[in-house]
Each structure stands twice: as C-alpha cells, then as structure tokens.
C-alpha positions in Angstrom: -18.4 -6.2 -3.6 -15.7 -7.5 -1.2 -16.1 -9.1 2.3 -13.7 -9.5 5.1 -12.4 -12.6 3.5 -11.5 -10.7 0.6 -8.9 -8.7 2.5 -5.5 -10.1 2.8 -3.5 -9.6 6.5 0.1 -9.8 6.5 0.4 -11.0 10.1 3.6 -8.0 11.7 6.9 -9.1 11.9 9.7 -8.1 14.3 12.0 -8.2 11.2 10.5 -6.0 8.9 9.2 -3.5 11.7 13.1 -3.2 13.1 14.0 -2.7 8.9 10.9 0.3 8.6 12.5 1.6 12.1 15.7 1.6 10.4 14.6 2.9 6.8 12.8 5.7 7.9 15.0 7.1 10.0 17.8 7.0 6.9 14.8 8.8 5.2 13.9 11.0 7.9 18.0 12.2 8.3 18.6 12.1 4.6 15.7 14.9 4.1 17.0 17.0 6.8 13.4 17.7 8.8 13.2 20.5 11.1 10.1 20.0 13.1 10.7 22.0 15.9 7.1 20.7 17.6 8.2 16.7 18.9 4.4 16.1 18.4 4.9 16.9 14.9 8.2 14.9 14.6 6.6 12.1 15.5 3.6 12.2 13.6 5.9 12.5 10.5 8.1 9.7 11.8 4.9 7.2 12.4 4.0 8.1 9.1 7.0 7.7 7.2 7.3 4.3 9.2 4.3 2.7 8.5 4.5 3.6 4.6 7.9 1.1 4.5 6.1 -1.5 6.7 3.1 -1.6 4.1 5.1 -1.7 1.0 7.1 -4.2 2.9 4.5 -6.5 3.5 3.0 -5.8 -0.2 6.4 -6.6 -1.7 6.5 -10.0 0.5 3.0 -11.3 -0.6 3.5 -10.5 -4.2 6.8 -12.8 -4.2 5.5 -15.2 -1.8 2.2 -15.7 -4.5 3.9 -15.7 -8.0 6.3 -17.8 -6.3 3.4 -20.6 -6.6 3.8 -20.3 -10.3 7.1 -19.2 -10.7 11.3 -20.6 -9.4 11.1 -18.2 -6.3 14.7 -17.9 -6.6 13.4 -15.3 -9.4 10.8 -13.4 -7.3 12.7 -13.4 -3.9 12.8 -9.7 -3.3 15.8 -9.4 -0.9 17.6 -11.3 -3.7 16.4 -10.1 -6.8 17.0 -6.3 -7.2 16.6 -5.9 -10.4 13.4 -7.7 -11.2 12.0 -5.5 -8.1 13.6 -3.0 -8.2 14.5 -2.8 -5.0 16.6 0.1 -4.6 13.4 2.3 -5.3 11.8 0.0 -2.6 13.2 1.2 -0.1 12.9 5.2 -0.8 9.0 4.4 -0.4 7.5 7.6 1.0 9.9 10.3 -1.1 7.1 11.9 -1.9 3.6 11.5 -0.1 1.8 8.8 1.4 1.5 6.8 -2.0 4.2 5.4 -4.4 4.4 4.2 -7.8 6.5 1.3 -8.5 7.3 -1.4 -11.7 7.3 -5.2 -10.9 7.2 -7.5 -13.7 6.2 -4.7 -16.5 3.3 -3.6 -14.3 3.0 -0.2 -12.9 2.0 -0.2 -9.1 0.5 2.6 -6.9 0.6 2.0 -3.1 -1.8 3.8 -1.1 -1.2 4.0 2.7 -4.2 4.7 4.9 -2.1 6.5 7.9 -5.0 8.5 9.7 -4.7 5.6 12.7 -4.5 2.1 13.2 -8.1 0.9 12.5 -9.9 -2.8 12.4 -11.1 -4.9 9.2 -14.7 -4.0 11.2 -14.2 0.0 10.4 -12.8 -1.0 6.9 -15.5 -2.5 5.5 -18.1 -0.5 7.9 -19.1 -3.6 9.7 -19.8 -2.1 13.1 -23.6 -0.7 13.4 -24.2 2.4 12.4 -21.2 2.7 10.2 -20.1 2.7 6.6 -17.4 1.4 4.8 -14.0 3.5 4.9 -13.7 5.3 1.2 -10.3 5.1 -1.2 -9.1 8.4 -2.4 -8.2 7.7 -6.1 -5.9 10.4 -7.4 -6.6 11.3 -11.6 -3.6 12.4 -12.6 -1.5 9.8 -11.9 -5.0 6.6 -12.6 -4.0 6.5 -16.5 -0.8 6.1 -15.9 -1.6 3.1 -13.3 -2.0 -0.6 -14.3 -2.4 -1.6 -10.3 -3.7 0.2 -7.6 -3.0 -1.2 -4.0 -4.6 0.4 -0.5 -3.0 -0.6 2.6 -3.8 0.0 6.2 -2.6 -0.9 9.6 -4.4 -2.8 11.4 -4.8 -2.3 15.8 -3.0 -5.6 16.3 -0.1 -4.3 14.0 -0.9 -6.7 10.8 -1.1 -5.1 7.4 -4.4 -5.4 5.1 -4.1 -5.0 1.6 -7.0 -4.5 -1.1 -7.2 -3.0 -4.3 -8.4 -2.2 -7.8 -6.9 -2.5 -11.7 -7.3 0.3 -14.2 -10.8 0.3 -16.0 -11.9 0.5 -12.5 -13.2 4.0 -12.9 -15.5 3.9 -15.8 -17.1 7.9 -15.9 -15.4 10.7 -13.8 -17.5 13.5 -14.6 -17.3 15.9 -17.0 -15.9 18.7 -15.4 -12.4 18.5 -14.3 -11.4 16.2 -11.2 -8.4 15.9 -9.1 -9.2 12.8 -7.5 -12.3 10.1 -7.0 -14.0 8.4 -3.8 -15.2 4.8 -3.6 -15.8 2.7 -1.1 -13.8 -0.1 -0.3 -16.0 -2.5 -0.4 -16.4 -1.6 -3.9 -12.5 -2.7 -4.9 -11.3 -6.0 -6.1 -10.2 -9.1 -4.2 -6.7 -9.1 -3.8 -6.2 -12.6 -5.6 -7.7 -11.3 -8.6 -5.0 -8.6 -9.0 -2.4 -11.1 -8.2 -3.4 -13.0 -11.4 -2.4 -9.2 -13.5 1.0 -10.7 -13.1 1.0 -14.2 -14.3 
C-alpha cells in the first residue's frame, strides 16, 4: 500500500505549460474539431492540454532519474529523439485520455485522470469520510503493457504520478472483462518502477 510520500509531484512549469498550450492546439487544428457548444470546445481543449502536460512531466522525471545511473546526454529527451521517441511524444492524446509509448525497450501506458484538478488528500482518500480514488485498468491493451503510469493534476497545477508493472493483476474473473478497478493506494511506488528500466 502507498502513502502520500509514495507519490511523486512534478512541481508546474511555465515552460512546459506554454509547450502543452502550444501542442494541443497543433492537435486540436490538425483533427479539424467542430464543437459548435464553446463549453464543449473547451472541455476538449483542457483535456487535450493537460494529457501533454502529464506525459511531459512523466517524460522529464524518467530522464531526470536514469540520468543518476546513466550519461544524461543519452536520456535528455529534448535531445535524444530516437531513444524517446519523441516524435510520438508529442502526438500524446491521438486517441483517448491514455497512450502507449516505448522507452528503453519498455512498453508504457499513460493514464490521465482529467475529471478535475484534485489534491494528494482525495487521491489517496485522506479526507474523513472518503476513500481512495480508483484506477481504471483497461484488458485489452494490460498484456500488451510492461508499465502502467496514472497521472493527475493536482489544484496547485503540479503533476502526481503513481503506477503499477504487469503481474499487477493476478485473477480477472472468469467471465469476460473490458477493464479492472483498484484503488490507488493499492499501486506501486513510483521509484520501484523507475528501477524496470535500469
């Protein structure tokens, strides 16, 4: 079970919330939306948005952490493209609010929580009377999946990360299952997928 010092926060960053800014509205032209509703528009846009700004700050801690044991010349992902491959990087959110990714032979799924901006308190069900916010964990795509990372936004505009690793899911019933539940507090600590790569 995982506490609050379990979860990692990447602190926001003017930089890389101008880049999202900028990277989802290339996405948002280059699909051609027609929301006629502006609510709607902008739901879509804040969604789109916040996907880039939490692969973002995924991609930047996994560099900055295998830089400790690697030349991180090698893992610096605005300069290495190929080893990240980048250009797939940045066309996060093609397809729904998760993406699958490669980084150093390991295949990645990123999971963004985009309901609302919510507190470390409500993700680990902290607050009285609460319980810890649940992971949707799609089947299709799980044996396909070495890593599976969840990421929310926090109120203050930070990132949290946590996660789980294939064999997480040991029985998923017999009959058949699009997707599992668990609770969060039931994932791994992120520096225990971080070692996956080494």
């Amino acid at each position: 079970m995982i506490g609050k010092e379990d979860i990692i926060i990447i602190e926001s960053s003017g930089e890389r919330d101008i880049s999202a800014e900028y990277f989802t509205m290339q996405l948002w032209k280059s699909r051609n939306y027609k929301l006629k509703e502006t609510g709607k528009q902008n739901t879509e846009l804040q969604k789109l948005k916040i996907e880039f700004l939490t692969e973002f700050s995924f991609v930047e801690y996994l560099c900055s952490e295998l830089s400790l044991h690697f030349d991180s010349k090698v893992l610096d992902w605005s300069i290495n493209k190929a080893e990240l491959n980048d250009r797939n990087i940045l066309l996060v959110g093609i397809n729904e609010a998760k993406t699958q990714r490669t980084i150093r032979e390991k295949t990645i799924e990123l999971k963004t929580y985009h309901t609302g901006k919510v507190t470390v308190e409500e993700i680990l069900g902290l607050n009285p009377y609460t319980q810890p916010m649940k992971t949707f964990i799609d089947l299709l795509s799980y044996p396909k999946t070495d890593i599976f990372v969840q990421a929310y936004l926090l109120t203050d505009n930070s990132i949290a990360l946590t996660g789980f690793r294939r064999g997480f899911l040991k029985h998923t019933g017999t009959r058949p299952e699009f997707y599992a539940q668990k609770y969060v507090t039931e994932l791994f600590k992120m520096k225990e997928l971080i070692n996956e790569f080494l």
